[in-house]
N, C-alpha and C positions, 0 to 999 in steps of 0.2 A: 891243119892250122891250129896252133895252141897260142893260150891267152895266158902273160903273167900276172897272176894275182895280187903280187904283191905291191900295189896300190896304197900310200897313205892319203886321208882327206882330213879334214878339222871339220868340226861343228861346234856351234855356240855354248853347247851344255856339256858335251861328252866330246872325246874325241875317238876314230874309228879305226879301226885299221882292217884293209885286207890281209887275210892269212891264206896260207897253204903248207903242207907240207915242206920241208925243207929242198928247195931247189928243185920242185917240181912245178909241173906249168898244167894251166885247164885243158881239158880238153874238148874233145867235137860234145858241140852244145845241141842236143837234140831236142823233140818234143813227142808227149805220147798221147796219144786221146783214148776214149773206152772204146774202142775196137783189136784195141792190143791190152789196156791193163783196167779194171773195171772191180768194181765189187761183186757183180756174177760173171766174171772170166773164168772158166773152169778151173782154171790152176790157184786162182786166188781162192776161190771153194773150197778145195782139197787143200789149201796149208793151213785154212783157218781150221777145216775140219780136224787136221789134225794136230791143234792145238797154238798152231804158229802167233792167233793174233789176241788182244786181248778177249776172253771171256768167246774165243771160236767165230768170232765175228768177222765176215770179209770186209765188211764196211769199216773196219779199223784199219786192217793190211794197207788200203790206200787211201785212208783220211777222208774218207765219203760221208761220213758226219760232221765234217770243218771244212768240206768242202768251199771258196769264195773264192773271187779276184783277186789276183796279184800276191793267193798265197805261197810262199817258199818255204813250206817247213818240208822236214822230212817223211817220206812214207815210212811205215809199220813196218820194213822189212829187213828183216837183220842179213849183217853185211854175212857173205856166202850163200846166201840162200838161191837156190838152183831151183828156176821157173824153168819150166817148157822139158822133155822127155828126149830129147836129143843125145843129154850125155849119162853118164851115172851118177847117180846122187840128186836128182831132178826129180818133176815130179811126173809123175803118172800122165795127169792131161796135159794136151797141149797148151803151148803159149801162140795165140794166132797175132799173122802180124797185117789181117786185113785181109783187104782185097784189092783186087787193079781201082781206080779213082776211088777208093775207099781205106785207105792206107791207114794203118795204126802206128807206123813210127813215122818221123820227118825225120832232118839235119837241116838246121840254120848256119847259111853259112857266109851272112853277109849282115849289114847291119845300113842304119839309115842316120843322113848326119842330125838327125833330130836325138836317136837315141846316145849317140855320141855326147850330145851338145846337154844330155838328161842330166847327166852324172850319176853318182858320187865318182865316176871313172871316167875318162875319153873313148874308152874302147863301150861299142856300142852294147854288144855282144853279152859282154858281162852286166854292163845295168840292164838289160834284159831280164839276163838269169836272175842278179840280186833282187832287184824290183823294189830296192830303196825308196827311188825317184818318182813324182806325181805323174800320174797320167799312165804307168805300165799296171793301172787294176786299182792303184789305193790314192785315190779314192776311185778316177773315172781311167779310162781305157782308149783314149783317144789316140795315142802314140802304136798301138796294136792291130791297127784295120787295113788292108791293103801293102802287105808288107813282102816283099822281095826276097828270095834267095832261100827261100824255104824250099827241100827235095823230099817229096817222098820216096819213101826206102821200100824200091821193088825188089824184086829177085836180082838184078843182078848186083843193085846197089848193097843190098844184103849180105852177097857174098862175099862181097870186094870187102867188108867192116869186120868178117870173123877177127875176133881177137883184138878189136882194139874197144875203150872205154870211151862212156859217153856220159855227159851229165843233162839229166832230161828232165823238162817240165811237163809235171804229166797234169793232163785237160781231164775233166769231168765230162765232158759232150764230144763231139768229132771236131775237128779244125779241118775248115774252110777253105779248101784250097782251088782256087779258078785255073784250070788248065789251058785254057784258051790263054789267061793273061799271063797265065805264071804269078798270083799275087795268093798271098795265102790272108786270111780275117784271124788274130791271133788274140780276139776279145773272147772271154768267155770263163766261168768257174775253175779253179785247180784242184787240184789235190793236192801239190805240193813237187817234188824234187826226186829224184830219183838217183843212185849212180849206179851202172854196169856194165857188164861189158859182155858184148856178144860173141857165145863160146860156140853154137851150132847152129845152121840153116836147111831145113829138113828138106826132104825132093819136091820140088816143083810142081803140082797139082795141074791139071790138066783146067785149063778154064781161065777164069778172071780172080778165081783163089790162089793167093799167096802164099808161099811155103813158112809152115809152123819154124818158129823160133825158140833158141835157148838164153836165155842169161845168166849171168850169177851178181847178186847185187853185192856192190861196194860201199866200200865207208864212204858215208854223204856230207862227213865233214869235207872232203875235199871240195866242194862244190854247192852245197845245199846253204847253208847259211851268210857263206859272203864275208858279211863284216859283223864282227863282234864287238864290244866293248875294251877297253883297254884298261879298264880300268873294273870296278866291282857292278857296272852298271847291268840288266837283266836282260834277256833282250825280250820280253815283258814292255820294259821302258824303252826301250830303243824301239820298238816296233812304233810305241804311243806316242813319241816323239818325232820321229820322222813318216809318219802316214798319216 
């Protein structure tokens, strides 16, 4: 399911516009918690170790010092960067993608008409990701509790995704996901935005552990910031304006 970005809205002070690449559409809008990408995940150790984040710091790599609600900035991780030992050019340790009900990647792949009815968009989906709008973190988290259509990504859903791009909100703590109801709780601290795409799904562990994963991250313009200014405004002030 892809999502057109290109979206125009008005506001009182500024005006906004969705971007994206030229004639390209969003794609599968995931979510990630600290079971798959964390400031002590192995792999995020070894990139700061070697130099990857500001000053060797993992807690830069994924914004664990600006950690809050309803943040969308970008992670510390520059576009190419090959996490998880699966292909060449990757790193050493693994990238874990969890465990059986203890999942480090999801997919969102439905939306609620409350998020619809949020804006700056009609598609749910996307003010989601953006997080513009009151109530998805800035200021409170009411629109994020009991919410539908969240999968986590076992083995087999893992493998079915080789090769395709995802833009992911990656959680500070685990997201909550009720099996019995099928409702996931998607309140809770970010780190920010992710984009990548999944290049390899290592063998299958015997147990209730999940098979290690590869990514390579992308430009998170595509996906990470939403709407910009149109004009000279910062998004400094755009953030202080609309949250």
């Amino acid at each position: 399911m892809k999502r057109n970005l290109l979206s125009l809205f008005g506001a009182a002070l500024v005006v906004l516009a969705f971007v994206a690449p030229s004639g390209s559409n969003l794609e599968r809008i995931c979510l990630i918690d600290e079971d798959m990408l964390d400031n002590s995940s192995p792999a995020i150790l070894e990139l700061a170790a070697n130099g990857l984040c500001d000053g060797g710091d993992p807690a830069e790599c994924v914004n664990d010092h600006i950690d809050d609600e309803g943040l969308r900035v970008a992670l510390q991780l520059p576009p190419g960067t090959i996490i998880g030992n699966g292909v060449p050019g990757g790193t050493t340790a693994p990238l874990s993608a969890g465990e059986l009900y203890d999942e480090g990647l999801f997919e969102i792949t439905m939306s609620l008409p409350e998020w619809d009815a949020a804006g700056p968009t009609n598609d749910g989906l996307i003010n989601y990701l953006v997080a513009l709008a009151p109530f998805f973190g800035n200021p409170f988290e009411t629109l994020l509790d009991k919410i539908p259509g969240v999968i986590p990504q076992r083995t087999a859903d893992l493998q079915a995704h080789i090769g395709e791009t995802c833009c992911a909100v990656v959680y500070d703590s685990d997201i909550n996901y009720n099996e019995v109801d099928d409702l996931a709780n998607l309140q809770g601290a970010n780190y920010g935005v992710v984009r990548f795409t999944l290049l390899a799904v290592g063998p299958d562990p015997e147990g209730s552990v999940l098979p290690d994963i590869t990514i390579r991250i992308e430009n998170p313009s595509f996906c990470m910031w939403g709407v910009v200014p149109t004009g000279n405004t910062t998004w400094g002030r755009v953030k202080s304006l609309y949250r």
